[in-house]
N, C-alpha and C positions, 0 to 999 in steps of 0.2 A: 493600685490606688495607695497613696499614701495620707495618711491626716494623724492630726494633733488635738488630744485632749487635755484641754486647762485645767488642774479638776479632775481629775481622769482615775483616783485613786477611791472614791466613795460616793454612794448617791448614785443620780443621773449621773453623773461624768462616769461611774464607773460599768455602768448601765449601757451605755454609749460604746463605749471603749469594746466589752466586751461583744456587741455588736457588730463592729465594726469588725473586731477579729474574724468572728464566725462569717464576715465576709471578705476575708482574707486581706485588710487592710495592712500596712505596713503602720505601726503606730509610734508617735512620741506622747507617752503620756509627763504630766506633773502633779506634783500632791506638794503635801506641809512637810510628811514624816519620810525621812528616810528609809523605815523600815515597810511603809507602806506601797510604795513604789516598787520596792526591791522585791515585795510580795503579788504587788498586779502585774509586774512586768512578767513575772517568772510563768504566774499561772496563767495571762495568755500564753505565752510561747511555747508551754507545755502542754496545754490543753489543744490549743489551736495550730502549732507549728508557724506561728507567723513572725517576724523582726519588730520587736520592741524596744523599746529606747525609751528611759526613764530616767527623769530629772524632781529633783527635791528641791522647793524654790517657795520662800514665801512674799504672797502675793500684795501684804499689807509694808513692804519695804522698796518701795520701786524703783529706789536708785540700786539695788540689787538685783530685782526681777529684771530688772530691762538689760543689764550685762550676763546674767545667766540663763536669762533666756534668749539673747541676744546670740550668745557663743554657741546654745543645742540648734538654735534653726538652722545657723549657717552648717553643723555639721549632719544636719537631718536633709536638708538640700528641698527641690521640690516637692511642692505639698497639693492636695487638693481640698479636703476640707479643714477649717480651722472651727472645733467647737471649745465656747469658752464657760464651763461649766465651772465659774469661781462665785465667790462673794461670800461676808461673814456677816452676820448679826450678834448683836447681844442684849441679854437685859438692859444694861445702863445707856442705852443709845435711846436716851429721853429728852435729849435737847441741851444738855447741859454736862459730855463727856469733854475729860480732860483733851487738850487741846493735840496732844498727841495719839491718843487712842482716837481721837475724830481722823486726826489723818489717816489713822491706819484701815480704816475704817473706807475711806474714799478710797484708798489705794487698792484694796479688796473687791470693790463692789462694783467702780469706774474707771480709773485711771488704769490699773495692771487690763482692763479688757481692751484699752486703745494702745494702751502700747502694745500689747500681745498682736494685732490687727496693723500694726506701722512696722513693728517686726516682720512679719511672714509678709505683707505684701509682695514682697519682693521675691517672693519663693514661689508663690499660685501658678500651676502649670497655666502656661500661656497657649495649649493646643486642647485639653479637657475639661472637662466642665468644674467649677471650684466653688467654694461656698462658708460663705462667714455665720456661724449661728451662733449669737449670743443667747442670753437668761437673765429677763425681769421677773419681774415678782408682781402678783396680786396688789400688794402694796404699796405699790406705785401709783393707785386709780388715784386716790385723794391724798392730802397729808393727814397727817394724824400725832398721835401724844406717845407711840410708842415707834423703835425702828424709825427715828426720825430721821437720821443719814441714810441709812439701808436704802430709805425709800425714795428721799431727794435723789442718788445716787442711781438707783435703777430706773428712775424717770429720762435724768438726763443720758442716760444708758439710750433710751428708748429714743430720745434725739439723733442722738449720734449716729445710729443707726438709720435712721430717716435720713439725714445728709449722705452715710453711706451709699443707700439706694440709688439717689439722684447720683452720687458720684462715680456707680459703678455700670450707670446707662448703658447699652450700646458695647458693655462687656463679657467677657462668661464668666463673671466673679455674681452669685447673690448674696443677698446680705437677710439671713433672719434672722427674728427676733421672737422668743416666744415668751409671754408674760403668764407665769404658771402661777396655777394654785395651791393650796396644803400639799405635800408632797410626802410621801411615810416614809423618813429619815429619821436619824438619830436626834435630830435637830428637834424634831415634831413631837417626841418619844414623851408621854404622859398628858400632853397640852389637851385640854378642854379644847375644841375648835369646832365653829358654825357649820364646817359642810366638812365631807369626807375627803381623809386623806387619798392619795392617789398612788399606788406601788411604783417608783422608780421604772422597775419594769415597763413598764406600759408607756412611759414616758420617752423613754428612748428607743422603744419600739417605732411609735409615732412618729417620731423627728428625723430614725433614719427612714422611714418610710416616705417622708417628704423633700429628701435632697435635693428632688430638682424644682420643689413647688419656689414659685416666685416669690421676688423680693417679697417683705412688708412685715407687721408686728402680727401674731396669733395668739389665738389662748387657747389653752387647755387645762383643766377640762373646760369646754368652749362653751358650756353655759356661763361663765365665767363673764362672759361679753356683755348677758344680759344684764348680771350681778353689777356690774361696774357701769353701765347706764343708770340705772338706778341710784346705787351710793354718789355718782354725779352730779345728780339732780336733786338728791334729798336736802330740806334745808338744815342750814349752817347747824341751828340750833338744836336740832334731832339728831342732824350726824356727831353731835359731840356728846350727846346722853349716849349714841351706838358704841361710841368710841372710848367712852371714859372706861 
C-alpha cells in the first residue's frame, strides 16, 4: 500500500502517518518546515523500516504547491490513499484580513486540498481499493465573528467533497470527509473551550479504522452531530450573544 499525507508532519496528519507506517504503508508525507519533515521521515523509516519520501511545501502559495507537489507525485507514482490533513487559522481572521493573508488563508484551507485531489487523481491505483479523506472543522456548522475564512473555507471544503461522491459513483475511489471537533494540538494549547479536547491519537486511530467506510461527511466526536443540529436552529439573535 502506498499513501500521501498533506500535513503529515504535526497533529492528526502526523497521527495518521505514523499509522499508516505501523501498517507498513509506503508514505509521501509534507509539512511547512523543512527540518520537520527531514525529522518524521527519518523516525518512521527508523522505527518502522518503511519508504518515506518527504516533501516541504507551503500550502498557503498555490502557484508553488501545485508544481511541487505536482513534480513529488509524479515521482511517488501510484497511490492508494490521499489524506489531506492541511489548513491554518488565525486570530485576525475577523472579516477584515489584509487581502493578501485572506488568500493565503484560502489557499491553506480550500484551494491546496483540490488541487492536491486533481494532482493524484491520476495516480489512484486503478485494481485496489483508494480513498480521498479530507478535514472540516466544527466551524463550519454556522458562520460566525471569529475564523471567518477558516470557516467559509471548510464549508465549501464540505461541498466539494459532496460533488466528489456523486463524481466517484460506480468507482473504487471514496471520498471522506470528517468535520472534527477541539482537537489537543499546539493550536488548542491554553484555549478556554466548551467541550473537551480530543488526543490526535484517537483521531487517527479512528479514520484509519474506517478506510473502507463509504463515501460521505462524519463527525467526531460524533455527538458533535447532535451539537450542530442545535447551533442550527437556534435563533439568529441568541447565536450571536453564543458567539460574541
Amino acid at each position: 500500500m502506498k499513501s500521501v499525507v498533506i500535513g503529515g508532519t504535526a497533529g492528526v496528519g502526523r497521527e495518521i502517518a505514523t499509522a499508516l507506517a505501523v501498517k507498513g504503508h509506503s508514505l509521501l508525507i509534507t509539512g511547512k518546515d523543512m527540518e520537520d519533515v527531514d525529522a518524521c521521515t527519518m523516525d518512521l523509516r527508523l522505527r518502522y523500516g518503511v519508504q518515506v519520501q518527504g516533501l516541504a511545501i507551503d500550502a498557503s502559495n498555490s502557484t508553488i504547491f501545485i508544481r511541487e507537489l505536482g513534480a513529488a507525485a509524479a515521482n511517488f507514482g501510484e497511490i492508494n490513499y490521499l489524506f489531506l490533513t492541511i489548513g491554518a487559522s488565525s486570530e485576525e481572521d475577523t472579516g477584515d484580513l489584509q487581502i493578501e493573508n485572506a488568500i493565503a488563508m484560502l489557499s491553506s484551507n480550500f484551494l491546496a486540498t483540490i488541487m492536491a485531489i486533481q494532482i493524484f487523481r491520476i495516480y489512484f491505483s486503478k485494481s485496489e481499493p483508494t480513498g480521498v479523506i479530507g478535514f472540516s472543522s466544527v466551524a463550519a456548522i454556522r458562520g460566525r465573528k471569529k475564523n471567518v475564512i477558516y470557516a467559509a473555507s471548510k464549508r465549501a471544503l464540505e461541498s466539494y467533497f459532496e460533488s466528489l461522491e456523486l463524481i466517484s459513483q460506480g468507482t473504487n475511489l471514496s471520498a471522506q470527509i470528517y468535520r472534527l471537533g477541539f482537537i489537543d494540538t499546539y493550536q488548542a494549547y491554553g484555549q478556554r473551550l466548551p467541550f473537551p479536547k480530543v488526543n490526535p491519537k484517537k483521531v487517527a486511530k479512528m479514520i484509519i479504522g474506517r478506510l473502507d467506510a463509504a463515501s460521505g461527511i462524519s463527525y467526531y466526536p460524533r455527538y458533535w452531530q447532535l451539537i450542530a443540529i442545535v447551533v442550527k436552529i437556534v435563533p439568529l439573535q441568541i447565536f450571536k450573544k453564543m458567539n460574541s
